[in-house]
NUKOL-992663 format. One record per atom (N, C-alpha, C): residue in three letters; x, y, z; atom name. Coordinates in nm, 3 decimals. Each point is the difference from the previous one (the first is absolute). Example, Ala and Ser with C-alpha at 12.3 -4.5 7.8 and 13.67 -1.06 7.14 Angstrom:
<pts>
(pt ALA (1.319 -0.569 0.780) N),
(pt ALA (-0.089 0.119 0.000) CA),
(pt ALA (0.090 0.120 0.000) C),
(pt SER (-0.035 0.105 -0.072) N),
(pt SER (0.082 0.119 0.006) CA),
(pt SER (-0.077 0.109 0.073) C),
</pts>
This chain:
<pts>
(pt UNK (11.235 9.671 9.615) N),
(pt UNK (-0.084 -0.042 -0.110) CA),
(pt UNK (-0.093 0.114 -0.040) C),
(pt UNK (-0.061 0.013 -0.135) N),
(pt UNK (-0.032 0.099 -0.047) CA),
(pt UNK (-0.181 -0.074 0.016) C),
(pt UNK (-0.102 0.160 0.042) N),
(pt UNK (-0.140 -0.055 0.033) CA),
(pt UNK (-0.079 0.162 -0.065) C),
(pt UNK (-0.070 -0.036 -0.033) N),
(pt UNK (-0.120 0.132 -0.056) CA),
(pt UNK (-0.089 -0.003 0.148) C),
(pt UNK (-0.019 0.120 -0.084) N),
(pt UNK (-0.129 0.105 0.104) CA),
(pt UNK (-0.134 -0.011 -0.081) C),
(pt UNK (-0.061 -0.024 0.118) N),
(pt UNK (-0.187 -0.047 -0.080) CA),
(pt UNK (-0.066 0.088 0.080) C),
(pt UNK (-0.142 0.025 -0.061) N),
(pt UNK (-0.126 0.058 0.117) CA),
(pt UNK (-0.082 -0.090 -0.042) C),
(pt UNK (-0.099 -0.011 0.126) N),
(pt UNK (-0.066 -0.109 0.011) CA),
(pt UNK (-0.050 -0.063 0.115) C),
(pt UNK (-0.095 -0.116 0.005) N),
(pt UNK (-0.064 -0.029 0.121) CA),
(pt UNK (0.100 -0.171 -0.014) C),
(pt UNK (0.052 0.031 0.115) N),
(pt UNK (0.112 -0.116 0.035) CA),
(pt UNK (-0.095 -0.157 0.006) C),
(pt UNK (-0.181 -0.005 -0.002) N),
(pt UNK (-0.021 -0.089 0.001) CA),
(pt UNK (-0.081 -0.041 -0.123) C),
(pt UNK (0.044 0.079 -0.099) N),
(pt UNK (-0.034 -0.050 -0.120) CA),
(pt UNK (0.100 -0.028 -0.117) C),
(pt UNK (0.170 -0.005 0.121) N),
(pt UNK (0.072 -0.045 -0.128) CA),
(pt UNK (0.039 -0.152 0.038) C),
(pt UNK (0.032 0.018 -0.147) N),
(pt UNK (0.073 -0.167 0.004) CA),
(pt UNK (0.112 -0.049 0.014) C),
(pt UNK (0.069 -0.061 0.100) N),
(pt UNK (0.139 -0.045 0.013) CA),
(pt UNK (-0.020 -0.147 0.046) C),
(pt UNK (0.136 -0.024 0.021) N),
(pt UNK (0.070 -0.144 0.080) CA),
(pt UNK (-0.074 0.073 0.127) C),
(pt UNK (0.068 0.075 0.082) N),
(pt UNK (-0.031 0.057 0.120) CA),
(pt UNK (-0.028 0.170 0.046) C),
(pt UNK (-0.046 0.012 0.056) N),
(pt UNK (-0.097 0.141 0.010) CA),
(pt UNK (0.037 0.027 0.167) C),
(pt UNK (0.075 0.120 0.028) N),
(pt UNK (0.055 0.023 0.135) CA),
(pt UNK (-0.120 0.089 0.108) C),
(pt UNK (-0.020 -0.021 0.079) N),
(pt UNK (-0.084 0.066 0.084) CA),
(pt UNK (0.105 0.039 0.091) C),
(pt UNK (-0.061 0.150 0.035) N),
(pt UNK (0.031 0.084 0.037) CA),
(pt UNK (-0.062 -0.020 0.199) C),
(pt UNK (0.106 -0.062 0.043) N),
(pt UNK (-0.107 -0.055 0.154) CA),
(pt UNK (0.081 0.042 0.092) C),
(pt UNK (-0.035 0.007 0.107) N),
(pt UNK (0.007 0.012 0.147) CA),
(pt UNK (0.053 -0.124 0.075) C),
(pt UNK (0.036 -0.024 0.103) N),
(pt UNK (0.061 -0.098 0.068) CA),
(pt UNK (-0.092 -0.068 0.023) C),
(pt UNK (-0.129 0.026 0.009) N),
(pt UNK (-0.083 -0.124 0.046) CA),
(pt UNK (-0.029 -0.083 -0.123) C),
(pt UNK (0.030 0.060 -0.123) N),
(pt UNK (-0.066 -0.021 -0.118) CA),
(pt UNK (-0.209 -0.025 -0.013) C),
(pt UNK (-0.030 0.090 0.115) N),
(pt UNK (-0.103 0.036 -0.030) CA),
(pt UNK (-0.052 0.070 -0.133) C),
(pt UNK (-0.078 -0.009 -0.104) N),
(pt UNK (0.015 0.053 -0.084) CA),
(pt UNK (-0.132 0.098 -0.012) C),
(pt UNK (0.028 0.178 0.025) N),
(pt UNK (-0.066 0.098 0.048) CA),
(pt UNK (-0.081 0.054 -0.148) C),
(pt UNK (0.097 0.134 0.013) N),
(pt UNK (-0.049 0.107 -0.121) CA),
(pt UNK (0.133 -0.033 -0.105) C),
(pt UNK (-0.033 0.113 -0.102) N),
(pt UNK (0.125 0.028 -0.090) CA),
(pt UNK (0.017 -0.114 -0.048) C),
(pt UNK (0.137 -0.016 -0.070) N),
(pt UNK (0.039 -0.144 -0.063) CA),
(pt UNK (-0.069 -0.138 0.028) C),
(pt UNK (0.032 -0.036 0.143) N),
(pt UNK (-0.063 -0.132 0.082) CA),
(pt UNK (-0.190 0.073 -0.034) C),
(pt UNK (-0.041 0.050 0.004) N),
(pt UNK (-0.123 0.019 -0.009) CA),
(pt UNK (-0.082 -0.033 -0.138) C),
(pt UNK (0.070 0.050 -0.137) N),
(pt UNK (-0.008 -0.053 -0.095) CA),
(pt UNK (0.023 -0.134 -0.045) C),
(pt UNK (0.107 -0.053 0.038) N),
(pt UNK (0.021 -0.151 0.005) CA),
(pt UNK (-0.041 -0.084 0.054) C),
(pt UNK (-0.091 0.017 0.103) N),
(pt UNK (-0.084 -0.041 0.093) CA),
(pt UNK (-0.138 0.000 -0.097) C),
(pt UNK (-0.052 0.102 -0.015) N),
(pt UNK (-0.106 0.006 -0.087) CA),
(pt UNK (-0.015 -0.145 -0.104) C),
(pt UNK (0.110 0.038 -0.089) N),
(pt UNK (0.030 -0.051 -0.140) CA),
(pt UNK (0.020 -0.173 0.013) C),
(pt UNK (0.070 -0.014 0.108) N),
(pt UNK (0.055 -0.125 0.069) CA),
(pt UNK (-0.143 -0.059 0.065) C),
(pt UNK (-0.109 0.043 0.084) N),
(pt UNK (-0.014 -0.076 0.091) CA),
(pt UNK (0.004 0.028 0.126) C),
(pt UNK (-0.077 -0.031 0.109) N),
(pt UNK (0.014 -0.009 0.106) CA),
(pt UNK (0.108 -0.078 0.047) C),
(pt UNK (-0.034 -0.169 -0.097) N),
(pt UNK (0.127 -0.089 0.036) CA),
(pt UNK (0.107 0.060 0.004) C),
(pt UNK (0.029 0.105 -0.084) N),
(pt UNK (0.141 0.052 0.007) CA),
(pt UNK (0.044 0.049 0.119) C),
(pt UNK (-0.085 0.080 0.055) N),
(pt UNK (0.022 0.053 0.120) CA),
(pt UNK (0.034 -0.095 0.100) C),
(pt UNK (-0.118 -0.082 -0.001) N),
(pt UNK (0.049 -0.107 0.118) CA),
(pt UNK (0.101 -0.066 0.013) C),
(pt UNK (0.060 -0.088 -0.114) N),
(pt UNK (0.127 -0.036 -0.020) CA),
(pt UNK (0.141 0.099 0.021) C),
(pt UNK (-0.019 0.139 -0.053) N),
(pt UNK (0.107 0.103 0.060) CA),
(pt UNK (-0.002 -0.039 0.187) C),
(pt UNK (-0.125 0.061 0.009) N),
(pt UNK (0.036 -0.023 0.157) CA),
(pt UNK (0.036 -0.116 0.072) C),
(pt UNK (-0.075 -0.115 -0.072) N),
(pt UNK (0.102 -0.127 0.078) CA),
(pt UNK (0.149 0.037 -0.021) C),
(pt UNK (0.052 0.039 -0.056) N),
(pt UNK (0.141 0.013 -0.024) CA),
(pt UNK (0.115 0.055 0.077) C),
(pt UNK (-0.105 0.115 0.064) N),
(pt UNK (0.061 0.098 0.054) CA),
(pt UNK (-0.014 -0.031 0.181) C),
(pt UNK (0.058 0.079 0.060) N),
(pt UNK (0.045 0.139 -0.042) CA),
(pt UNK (0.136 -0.031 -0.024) C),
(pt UNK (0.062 0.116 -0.104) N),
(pt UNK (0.136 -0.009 -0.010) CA),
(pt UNK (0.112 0.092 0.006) C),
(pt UNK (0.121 -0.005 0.029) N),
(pt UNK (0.072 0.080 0.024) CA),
(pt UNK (0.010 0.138 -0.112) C),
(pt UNK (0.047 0.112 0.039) N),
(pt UNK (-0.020 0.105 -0.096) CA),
(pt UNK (0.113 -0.010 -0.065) C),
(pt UNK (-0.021 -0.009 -0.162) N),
(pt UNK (0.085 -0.030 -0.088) CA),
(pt UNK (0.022 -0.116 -0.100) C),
(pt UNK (-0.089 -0.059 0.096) N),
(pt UNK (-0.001 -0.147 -0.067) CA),
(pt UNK (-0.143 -0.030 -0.093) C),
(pt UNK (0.022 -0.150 -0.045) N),
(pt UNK (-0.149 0.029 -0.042) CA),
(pt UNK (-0.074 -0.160 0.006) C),
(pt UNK (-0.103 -0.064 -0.065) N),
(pt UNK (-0.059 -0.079 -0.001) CA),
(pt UNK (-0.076 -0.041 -0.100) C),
(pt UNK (0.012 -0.120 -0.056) N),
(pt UNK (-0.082 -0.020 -0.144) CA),
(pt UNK (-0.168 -0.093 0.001) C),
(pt UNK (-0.081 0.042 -0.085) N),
(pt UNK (-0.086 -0.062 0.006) CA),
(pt UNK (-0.050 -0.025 -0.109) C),
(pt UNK (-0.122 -0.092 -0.055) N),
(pt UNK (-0.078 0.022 -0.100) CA),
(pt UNK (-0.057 0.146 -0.014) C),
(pt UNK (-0.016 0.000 -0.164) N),
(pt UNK (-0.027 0.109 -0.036) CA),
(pt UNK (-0.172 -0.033 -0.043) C),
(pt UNK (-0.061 -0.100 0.060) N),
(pt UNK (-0.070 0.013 -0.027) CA),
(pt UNK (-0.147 0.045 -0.119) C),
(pt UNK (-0.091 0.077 0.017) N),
(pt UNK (-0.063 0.039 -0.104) CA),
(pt UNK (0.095 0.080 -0.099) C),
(pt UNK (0.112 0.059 0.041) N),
(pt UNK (0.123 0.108 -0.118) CA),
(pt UNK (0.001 -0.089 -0.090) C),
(pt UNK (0.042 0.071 -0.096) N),
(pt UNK (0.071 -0.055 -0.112) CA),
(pt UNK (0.167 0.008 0.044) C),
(pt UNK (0.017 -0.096 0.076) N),
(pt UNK (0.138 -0.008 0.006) CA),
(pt UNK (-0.051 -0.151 0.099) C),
(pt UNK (0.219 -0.078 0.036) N),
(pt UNK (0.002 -0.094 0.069) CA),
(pt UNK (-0.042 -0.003 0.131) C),
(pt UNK (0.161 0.171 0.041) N),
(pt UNK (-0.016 -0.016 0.149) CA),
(pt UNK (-0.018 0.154 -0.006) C),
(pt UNK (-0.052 0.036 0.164) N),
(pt UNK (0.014 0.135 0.061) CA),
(pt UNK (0.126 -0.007 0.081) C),
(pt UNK (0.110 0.071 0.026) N),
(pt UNK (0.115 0.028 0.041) CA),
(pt UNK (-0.065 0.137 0.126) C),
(pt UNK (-0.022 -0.010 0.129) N),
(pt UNK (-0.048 0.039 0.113) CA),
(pt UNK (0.159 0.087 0.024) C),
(pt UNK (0.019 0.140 -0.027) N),
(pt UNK (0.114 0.025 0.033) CA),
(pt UNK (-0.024 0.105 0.151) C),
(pt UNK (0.057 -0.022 0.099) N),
(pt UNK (0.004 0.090 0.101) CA),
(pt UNK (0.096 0.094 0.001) C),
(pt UNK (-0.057 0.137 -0.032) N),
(pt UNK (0.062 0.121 -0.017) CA),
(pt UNK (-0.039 0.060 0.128) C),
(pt UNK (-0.112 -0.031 0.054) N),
(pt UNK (-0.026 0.100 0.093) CA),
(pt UNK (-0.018 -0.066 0.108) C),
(pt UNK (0.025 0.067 0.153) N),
(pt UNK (-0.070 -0.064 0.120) CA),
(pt UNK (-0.140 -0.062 -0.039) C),
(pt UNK (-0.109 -0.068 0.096) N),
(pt UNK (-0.117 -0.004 0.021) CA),
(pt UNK (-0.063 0.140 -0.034) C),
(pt UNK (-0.123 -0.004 -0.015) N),
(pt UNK (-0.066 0.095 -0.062) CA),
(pt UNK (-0.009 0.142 0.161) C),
(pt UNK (0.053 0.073 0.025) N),
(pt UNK (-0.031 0.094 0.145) CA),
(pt UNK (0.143 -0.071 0.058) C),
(pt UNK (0.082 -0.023 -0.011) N),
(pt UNK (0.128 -0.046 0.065) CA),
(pt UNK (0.141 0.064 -0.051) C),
(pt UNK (-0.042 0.139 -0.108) N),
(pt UNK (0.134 -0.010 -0.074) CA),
(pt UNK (-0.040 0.046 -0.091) C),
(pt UNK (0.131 0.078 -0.112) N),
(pt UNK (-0.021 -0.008 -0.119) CA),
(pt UNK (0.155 -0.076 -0.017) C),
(pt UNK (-0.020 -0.010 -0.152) N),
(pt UNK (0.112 -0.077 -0.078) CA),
(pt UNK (0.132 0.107 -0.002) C),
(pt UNK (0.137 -0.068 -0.050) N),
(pt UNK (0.121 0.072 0.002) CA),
(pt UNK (0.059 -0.050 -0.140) C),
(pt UNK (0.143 0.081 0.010) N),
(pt UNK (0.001 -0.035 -0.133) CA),
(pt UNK (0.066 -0.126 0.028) C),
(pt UNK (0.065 -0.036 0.076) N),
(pt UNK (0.074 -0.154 0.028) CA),
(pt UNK (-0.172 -0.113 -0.018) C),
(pt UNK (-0.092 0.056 0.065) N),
(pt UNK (-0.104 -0.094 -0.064) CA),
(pt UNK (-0.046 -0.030 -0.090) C),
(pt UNK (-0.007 0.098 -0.064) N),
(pt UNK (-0.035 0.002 -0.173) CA),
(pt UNK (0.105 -0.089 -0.073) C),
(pt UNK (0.137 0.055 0.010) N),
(pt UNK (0.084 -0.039 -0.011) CA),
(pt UNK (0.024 -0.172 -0.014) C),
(pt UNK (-0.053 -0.045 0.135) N),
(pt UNK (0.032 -0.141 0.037) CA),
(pt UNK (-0.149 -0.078 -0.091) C),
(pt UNK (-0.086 0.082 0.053) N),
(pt UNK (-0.134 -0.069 -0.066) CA),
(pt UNK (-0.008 -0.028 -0.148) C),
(pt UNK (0.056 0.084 -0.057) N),
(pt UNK (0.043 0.005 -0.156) CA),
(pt UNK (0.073 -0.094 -0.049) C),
(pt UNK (0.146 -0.022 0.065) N),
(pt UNK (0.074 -0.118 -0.007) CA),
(pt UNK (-0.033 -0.125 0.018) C),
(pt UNK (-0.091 0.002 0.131) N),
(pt UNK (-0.059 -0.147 0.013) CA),
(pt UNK (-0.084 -0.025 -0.060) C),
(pt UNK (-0.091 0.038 -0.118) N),
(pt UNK (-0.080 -0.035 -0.025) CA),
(pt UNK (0.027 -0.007 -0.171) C),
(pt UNK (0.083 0.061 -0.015) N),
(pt UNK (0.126 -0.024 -0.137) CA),
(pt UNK (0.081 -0.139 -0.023) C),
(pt UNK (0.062 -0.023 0.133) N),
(pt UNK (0.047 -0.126 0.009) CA),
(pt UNK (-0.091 -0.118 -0.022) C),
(pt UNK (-0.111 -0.010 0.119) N),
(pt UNK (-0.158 -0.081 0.014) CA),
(pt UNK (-0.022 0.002 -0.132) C),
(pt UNK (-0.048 0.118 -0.075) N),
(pt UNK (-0.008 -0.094 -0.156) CA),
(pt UNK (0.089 -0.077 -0.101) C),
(pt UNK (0.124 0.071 0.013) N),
(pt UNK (0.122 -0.102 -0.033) CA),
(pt UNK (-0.038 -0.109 0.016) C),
(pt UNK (-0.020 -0.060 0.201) N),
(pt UNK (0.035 -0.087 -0.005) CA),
(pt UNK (-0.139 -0.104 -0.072) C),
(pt UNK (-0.096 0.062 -0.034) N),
(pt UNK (-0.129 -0.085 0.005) CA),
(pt UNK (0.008 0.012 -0.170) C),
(pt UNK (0.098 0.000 -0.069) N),
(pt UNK (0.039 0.013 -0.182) CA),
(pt UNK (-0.080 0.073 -0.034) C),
(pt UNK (-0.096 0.153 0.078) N),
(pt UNK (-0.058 0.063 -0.101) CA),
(pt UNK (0.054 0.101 -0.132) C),
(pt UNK (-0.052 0.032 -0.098) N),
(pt UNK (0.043 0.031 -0.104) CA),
(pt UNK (-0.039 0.175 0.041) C),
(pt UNK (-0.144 0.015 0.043) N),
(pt UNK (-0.052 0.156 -0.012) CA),
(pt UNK (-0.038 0.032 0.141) C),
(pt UNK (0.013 0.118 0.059) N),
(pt UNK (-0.037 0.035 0.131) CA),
(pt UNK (-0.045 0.143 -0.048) C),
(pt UNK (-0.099 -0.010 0.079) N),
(pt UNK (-0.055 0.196 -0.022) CA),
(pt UNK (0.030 0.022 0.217) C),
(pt UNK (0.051 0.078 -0.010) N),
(pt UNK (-0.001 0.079 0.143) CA),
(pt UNK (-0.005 0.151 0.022) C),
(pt UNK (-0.083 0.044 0.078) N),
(pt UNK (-0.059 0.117 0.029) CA),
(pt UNK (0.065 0.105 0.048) C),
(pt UNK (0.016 0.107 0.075) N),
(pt UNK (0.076 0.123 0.076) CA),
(pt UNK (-0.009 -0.084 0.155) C),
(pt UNK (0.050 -0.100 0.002) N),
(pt UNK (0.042 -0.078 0.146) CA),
(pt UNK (0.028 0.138 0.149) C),
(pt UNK (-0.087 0.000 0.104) N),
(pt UNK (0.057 0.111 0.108) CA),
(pt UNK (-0.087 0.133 -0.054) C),
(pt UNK (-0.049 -0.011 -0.100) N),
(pt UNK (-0.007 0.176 -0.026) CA),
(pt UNK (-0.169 -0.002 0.018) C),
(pt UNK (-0.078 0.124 -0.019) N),
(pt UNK (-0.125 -0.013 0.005) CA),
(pt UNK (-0.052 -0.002 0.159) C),
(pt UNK (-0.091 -0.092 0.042) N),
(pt UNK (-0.047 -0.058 0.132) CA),
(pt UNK (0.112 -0.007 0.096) C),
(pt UNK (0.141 -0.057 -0.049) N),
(pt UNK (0.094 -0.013 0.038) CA),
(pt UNK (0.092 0.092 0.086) C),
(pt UNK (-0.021 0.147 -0.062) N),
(pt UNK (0.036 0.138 0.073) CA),
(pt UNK (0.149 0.074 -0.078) C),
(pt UNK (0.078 -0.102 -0.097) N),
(pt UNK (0.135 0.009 -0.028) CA),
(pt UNK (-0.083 0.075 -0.175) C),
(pt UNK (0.107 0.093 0.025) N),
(pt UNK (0.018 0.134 -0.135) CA),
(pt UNK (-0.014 -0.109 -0.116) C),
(pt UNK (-0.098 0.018 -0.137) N),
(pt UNK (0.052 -0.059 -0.088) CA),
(pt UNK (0.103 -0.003 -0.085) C),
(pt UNK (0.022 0.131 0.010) N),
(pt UNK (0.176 0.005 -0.125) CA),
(pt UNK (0.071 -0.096 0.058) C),
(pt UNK (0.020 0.077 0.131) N),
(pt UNK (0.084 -0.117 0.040) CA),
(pt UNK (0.028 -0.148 0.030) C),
(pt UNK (-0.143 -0.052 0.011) N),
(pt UNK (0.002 -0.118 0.018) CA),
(pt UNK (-0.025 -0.078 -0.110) C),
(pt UNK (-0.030 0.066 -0.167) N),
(pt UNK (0.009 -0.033 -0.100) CA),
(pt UNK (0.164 -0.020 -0.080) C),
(pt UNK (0.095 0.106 0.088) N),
(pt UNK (0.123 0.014 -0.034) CA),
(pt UNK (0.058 -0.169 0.076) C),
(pt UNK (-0.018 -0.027 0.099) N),
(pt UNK (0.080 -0.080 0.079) CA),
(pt UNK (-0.069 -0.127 -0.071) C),
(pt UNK (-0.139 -0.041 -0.026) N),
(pt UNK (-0.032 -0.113 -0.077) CA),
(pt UNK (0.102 0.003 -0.122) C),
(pt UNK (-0.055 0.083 -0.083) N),
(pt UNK (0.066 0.030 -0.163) CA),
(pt UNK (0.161 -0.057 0.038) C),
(pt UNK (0.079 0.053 0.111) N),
(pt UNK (0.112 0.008 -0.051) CA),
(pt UNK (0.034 -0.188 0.066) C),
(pt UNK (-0.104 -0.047 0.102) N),
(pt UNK (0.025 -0.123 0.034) CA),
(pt UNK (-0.053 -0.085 -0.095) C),
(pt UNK (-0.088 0.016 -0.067) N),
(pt UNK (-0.053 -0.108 -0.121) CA),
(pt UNK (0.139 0.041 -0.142) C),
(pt UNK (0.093 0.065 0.033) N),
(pt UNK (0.102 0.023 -0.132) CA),
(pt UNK (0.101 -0.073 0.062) C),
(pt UNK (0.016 -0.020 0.152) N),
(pt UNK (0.150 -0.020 0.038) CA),
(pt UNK (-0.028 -0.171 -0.047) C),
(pt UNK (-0.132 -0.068 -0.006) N),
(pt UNK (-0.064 -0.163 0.056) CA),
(pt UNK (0.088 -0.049 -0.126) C),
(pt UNK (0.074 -0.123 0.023) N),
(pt UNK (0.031 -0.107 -0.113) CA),
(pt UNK (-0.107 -0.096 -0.002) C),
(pt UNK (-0.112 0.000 -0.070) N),
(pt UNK (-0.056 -0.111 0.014) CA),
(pt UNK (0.049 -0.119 -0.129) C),
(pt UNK (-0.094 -0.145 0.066) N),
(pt UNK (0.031 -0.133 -0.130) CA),
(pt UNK (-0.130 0.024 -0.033) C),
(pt UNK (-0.126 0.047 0.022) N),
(pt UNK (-0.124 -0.061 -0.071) CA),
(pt UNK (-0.024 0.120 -0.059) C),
(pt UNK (-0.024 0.109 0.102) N),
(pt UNK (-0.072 0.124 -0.016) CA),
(pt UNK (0.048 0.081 -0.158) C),
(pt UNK (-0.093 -0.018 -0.071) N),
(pt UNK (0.006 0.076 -0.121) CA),
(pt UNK (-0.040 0.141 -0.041) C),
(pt UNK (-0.198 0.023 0.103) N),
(pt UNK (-0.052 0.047 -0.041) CA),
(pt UNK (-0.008 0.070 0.149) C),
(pt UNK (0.061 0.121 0.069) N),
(pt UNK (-0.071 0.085 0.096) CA),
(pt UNK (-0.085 0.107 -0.065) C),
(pt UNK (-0.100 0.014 0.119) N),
(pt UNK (-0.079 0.162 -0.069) CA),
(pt UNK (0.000 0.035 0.138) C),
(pt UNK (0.036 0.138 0.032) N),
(pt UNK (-0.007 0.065 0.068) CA),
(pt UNK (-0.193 0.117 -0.009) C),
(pt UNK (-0.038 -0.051 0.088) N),
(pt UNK (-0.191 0.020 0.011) CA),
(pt UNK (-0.030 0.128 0.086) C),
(pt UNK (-0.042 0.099 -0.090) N),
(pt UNK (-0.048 0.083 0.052) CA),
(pt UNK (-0.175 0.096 -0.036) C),
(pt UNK (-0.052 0.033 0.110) N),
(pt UNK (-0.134 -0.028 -0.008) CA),
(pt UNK (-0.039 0.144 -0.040) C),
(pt UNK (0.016 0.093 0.027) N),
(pt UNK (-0.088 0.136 -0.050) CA),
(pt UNK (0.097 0.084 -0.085) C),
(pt UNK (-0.037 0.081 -0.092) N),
(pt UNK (0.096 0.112 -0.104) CA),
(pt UNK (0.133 0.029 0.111) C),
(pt UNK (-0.012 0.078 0.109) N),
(pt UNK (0.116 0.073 0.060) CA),
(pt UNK (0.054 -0.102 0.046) C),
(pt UNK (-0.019 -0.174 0.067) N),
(pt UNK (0.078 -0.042 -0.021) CA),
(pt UNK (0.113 -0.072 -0.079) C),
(pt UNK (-0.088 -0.016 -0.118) N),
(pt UNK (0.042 -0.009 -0.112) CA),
(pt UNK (0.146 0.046 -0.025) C),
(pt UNK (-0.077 0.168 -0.014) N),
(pt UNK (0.124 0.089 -0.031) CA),
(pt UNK (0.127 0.005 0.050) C),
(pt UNK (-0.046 -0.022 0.124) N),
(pt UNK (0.140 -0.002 0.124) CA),
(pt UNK (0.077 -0.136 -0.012) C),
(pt UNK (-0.051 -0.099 0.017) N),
(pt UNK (0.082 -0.091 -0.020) CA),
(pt UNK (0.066 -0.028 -0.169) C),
(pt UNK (-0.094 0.032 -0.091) N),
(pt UNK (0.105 -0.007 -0.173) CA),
(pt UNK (0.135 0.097 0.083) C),
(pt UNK (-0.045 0.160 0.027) N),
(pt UNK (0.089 0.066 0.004) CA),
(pt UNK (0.112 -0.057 0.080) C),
(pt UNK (0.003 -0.043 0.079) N),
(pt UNK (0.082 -0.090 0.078) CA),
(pt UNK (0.068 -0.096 -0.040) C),
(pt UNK (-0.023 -0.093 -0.082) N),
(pt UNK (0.025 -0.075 -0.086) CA),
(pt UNK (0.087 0.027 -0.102) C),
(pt UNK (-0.052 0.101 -0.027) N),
(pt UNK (0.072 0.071 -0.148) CA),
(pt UNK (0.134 0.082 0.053) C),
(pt UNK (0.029 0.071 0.161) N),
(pt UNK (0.128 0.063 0.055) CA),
(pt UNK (0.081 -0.119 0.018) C),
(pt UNK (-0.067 -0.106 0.049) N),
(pt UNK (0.091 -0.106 0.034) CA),
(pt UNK (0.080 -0.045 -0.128) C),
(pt UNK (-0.115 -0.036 -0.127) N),
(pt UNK (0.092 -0.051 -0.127) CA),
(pt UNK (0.087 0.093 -0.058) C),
(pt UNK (-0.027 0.184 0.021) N),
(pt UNK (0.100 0.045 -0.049) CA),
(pt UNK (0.154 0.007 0.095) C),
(pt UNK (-0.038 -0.023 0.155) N),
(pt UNK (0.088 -0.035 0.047) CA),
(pt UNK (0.161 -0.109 -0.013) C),
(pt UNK (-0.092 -0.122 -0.022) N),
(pt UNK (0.072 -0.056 -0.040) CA),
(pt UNK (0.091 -0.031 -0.134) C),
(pt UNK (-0.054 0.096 -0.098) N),
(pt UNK (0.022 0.012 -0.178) CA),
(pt UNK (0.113 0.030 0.013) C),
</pts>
């Protein structure tokens, strides 16, 4: 499925569902979970963590609380926070499951972030390449609207550019 590249603060957009970028405990720290936390609520936090902890790859849904959106989609890309960094089979899996999870919950729009990369320890090209090319392989029934969320100019850059090898790839 075809998704644009945005910059932006992941807790000031608006979707069906808004993916956090979490850890197995779904503690929600710095970076992504830190902003959404903010924007969301404490409740948010607390409810992530009842949830958890969860296996790496998988994910967990919650109210989205104060967002302007339904749900938060808790994706585990990475070990616990000091346990690990993320791989690309995690990114990988975390991406998928949390692609499907909105499927299955009929959302229409999902914004999701550089899942694994950042705090995470995993290269962004690359882990922008393995999202990009897993949010193209997804058949979804609801999903209309992905945005692929990225927060400062250079990441910006890197992930369009990424985006843009992949679509001429496939042309």
């Amino acid at each position: 499925m075809e998704f644009t590249v945005v910059q932006g603060d992941i807790a000031a957009e608006s979707a069906d569902a808004l993916v956090n970028a979490a850890g197995t405990s779904l503690q929600m720290g710095s970076g992504v979970a830190g902003a959404l936390r903010r924007g969301g609520g404490e409740a948010l936090n607390h409810a992530a963590v009842a949830k958890g902890p969860i296996d790496l790859g998988d994910v967990a849904v919650t109210d989205a609380y104060d967002l302007d959106a339904d749900y938060v989609i808790h994706a585990a890309a990475m070990p616990h926070y000091g346990d690990g960094q993320a791989t690309a089979e995690s990114i990988r899996e975390a991406t998928r499951h949390a692609l499907e999870r909105a499927d299955e919950l009929g959302c229409e729009s999902l914004v999701i972030p550089a899942l694994g990369c950042g705090v995470a320890g995993f290269a962004l090209e690359d882990g922008a390449r393995i999202i990009a090319e897993t949010i193209r392989a997804f058949d979804s029934r609801s999903l209309t609207d992905v945005r692929f969320i990225t927060y400062g100019e250079d990441e910006y850059e890197t992930v369009s550019r990424v985006a843009s090898e992949l679509r001429e790839e496939r042309a």
